[in-house]
C-alpha positions as CSV (number, residue, x, y, z in Angstrom):
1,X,-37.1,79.7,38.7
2,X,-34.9,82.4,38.4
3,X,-32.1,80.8,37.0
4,X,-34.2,78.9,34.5
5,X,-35.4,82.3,33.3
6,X,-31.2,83.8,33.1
7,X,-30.8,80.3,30.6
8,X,-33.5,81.2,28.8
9,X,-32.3,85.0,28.3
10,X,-29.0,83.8,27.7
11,X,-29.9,81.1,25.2
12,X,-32.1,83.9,22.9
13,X,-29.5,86.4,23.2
14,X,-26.8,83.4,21.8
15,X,-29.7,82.8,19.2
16,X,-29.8,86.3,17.9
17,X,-26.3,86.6,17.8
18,X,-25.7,83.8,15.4
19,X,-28.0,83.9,13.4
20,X,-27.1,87.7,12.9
21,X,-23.7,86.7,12.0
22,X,-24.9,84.6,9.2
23,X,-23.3,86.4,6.5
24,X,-24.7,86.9,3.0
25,X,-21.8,87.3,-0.5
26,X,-23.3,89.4,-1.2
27,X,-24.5,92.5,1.5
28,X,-27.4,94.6,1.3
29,X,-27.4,97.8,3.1
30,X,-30.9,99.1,1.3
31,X,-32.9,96.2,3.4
32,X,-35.5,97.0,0.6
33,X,-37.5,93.4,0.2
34,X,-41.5,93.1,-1.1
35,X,-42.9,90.6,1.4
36,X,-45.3,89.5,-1.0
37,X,-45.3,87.0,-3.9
38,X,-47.2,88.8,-6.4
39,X,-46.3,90.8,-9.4
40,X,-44.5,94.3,-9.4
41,X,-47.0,96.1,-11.2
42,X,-44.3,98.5,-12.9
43,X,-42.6,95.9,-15.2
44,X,-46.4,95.4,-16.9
45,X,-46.4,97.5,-20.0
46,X,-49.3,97.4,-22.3
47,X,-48.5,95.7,-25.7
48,X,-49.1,98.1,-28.8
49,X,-51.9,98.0,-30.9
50,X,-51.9,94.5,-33.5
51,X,-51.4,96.1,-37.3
52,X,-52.3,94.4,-40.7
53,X,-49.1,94.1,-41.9
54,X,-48.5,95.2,-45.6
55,X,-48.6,92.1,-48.0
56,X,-46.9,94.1,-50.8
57,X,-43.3,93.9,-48.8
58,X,-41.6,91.2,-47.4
59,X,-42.1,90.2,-43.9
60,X,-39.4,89.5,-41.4
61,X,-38.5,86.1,-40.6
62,X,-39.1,85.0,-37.0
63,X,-36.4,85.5,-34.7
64,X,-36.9,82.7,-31.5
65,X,-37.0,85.0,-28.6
66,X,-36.2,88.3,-30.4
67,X,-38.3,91.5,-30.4
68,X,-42.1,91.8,-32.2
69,X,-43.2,94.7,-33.6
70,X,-45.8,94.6,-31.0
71,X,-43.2,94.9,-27.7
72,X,-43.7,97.5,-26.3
73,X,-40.5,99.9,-25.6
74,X,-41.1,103.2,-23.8
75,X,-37.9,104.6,-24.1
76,X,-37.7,104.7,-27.5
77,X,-41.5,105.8,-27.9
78,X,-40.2,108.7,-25.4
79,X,-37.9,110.0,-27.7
80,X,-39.8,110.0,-30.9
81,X,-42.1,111.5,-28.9
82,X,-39.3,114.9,-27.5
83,X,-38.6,114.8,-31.2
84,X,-35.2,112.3,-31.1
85,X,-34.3,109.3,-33.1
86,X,-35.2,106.3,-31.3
87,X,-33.2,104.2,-34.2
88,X,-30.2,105.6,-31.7
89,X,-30.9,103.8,-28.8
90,X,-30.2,99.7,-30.5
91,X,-26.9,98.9,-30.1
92,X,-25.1,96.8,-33.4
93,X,-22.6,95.5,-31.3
94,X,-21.6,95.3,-27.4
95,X,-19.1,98.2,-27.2
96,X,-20.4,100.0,-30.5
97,X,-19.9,103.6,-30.3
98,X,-22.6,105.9,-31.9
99,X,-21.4,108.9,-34.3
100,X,-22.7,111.6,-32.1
101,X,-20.4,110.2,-29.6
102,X,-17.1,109.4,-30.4
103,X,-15.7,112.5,-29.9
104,X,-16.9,112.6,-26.3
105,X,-15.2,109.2,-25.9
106,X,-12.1,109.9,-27.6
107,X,-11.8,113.3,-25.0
108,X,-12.8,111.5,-21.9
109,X,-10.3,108.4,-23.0
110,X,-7.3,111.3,-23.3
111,X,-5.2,110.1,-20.3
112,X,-6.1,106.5,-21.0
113,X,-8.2,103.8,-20.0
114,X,-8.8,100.6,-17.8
115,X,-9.9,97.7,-19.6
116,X,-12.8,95.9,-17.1
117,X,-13.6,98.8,-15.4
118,X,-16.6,97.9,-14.4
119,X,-15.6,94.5,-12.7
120,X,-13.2,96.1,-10.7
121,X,-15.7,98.6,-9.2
122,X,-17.9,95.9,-8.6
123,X,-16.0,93.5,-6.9
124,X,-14.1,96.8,-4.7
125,X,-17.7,98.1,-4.1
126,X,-18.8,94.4,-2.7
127,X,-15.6,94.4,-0.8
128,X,-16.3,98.1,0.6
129,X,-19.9,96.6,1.7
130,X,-18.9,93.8,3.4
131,X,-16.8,95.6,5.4
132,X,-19.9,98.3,5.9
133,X,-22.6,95.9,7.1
134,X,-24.0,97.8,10.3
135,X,-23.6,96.7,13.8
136,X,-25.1,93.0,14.8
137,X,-28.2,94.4,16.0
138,X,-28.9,96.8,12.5
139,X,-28.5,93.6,10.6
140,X,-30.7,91.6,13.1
141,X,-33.4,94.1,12.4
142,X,-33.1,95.0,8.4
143,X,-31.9,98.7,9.2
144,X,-31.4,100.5,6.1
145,X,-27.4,101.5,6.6
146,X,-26.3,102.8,2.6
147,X,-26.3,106.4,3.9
148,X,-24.3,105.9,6.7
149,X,-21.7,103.8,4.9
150,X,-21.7,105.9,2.2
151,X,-21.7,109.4,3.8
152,X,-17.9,109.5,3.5
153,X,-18.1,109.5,-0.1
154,X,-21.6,111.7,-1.0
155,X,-21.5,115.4,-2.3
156,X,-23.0,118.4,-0.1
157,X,-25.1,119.7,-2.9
158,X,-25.2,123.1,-1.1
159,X,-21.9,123.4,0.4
160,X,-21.2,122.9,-3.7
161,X,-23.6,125.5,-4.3
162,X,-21.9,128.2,-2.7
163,X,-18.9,127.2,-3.6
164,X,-20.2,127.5,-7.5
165,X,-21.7,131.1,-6.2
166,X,-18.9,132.5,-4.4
167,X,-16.8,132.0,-8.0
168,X,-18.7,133.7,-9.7
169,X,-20.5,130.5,-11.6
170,X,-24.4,130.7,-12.9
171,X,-26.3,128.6,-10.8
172,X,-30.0,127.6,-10.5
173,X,-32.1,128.1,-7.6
174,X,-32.0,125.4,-5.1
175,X,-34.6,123.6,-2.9
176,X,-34.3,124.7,0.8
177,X,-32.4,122.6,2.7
178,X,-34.5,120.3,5.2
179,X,-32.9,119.0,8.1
């Protein structure tokens, strides 16, 4: 009886450990998962209000899965709304650099550029956590490792701070610091 119960022990713990080592392409070190089907009531916007359109001008011809005038889009009613131009938020072309911000482009592109940027910090940051994953028993269990494999890499706001402060640098009051 004894020994029957040792297999059994021994065949769970070989259970848990392969199934633990099951690897995924593509890790998660949130572990943030809805265990329910149903909707995520954030991406439900109301539609805006139907209008009678004005006869006397054209209309628009239908574009097949393009925008209505009905959609609703929050950022842009956000910045009519803090007094901005929301005509600046559409893009006319993928890579299409707006007025008001070519000179911040040209001065941040100074000392060059890489071309695919953001495919290669993709595919190092996938590399960096696969390498990161947590220990057998944290991935087992869905433990929420991004802070610890990131730590190396955060900012200490209020070592900063002080920093900022001890050279003489305006700074704005800071939250106390919780431990």
């Amino acid at each position: 009886m004894q020994m029957a119960r040792g297999v059994i022990a021994l065949a769970l713990i070989a259970v848990l450990a392969v199934s633990a080592c099951g690897g995924r392409k593509d890790p998660n070190l949130m572990n943030i998962r809805s265990n329910t089907p149903g909707p995520d009531e954030f991406t439900i916007l109301p539609g805006k209000p139907l209008e009678a359109p004005d006869f006397s001008s054209k209309l628009p011809t239908p574009t097949p899965g393009g925008s209505n005038i009905t959609d609703p889009t929050p950022k842009a009613d956000a910045v009519a709304a803090l007094g901005g131009n929301p005509a600046r938020l559409t893009r006319s072309g993928e890579g299409t650099i707006g007025r008001g911000d070519a000179s911040l482009v040209t001065h941040a592109r100074r000392f060059g550029s890489t071309s695919g940027i953001r495919q290669i910090v993709a595919a190092e940051d996938l590399d960096f956590r696969k390498r990161h994953r947590g220990r057998v028993l944290e991935r087992a269990f869905n433990v929420n490792t991004y802070f610890k494999a990131y730590r190396r890499h955060s900012l200490d706001q209020y070592r900063e701070l002080l920093r900022f402060r001890r050279l003489g640098v305006r700074t704005p009051s800071a939250p106390p610091e919780f431990e």
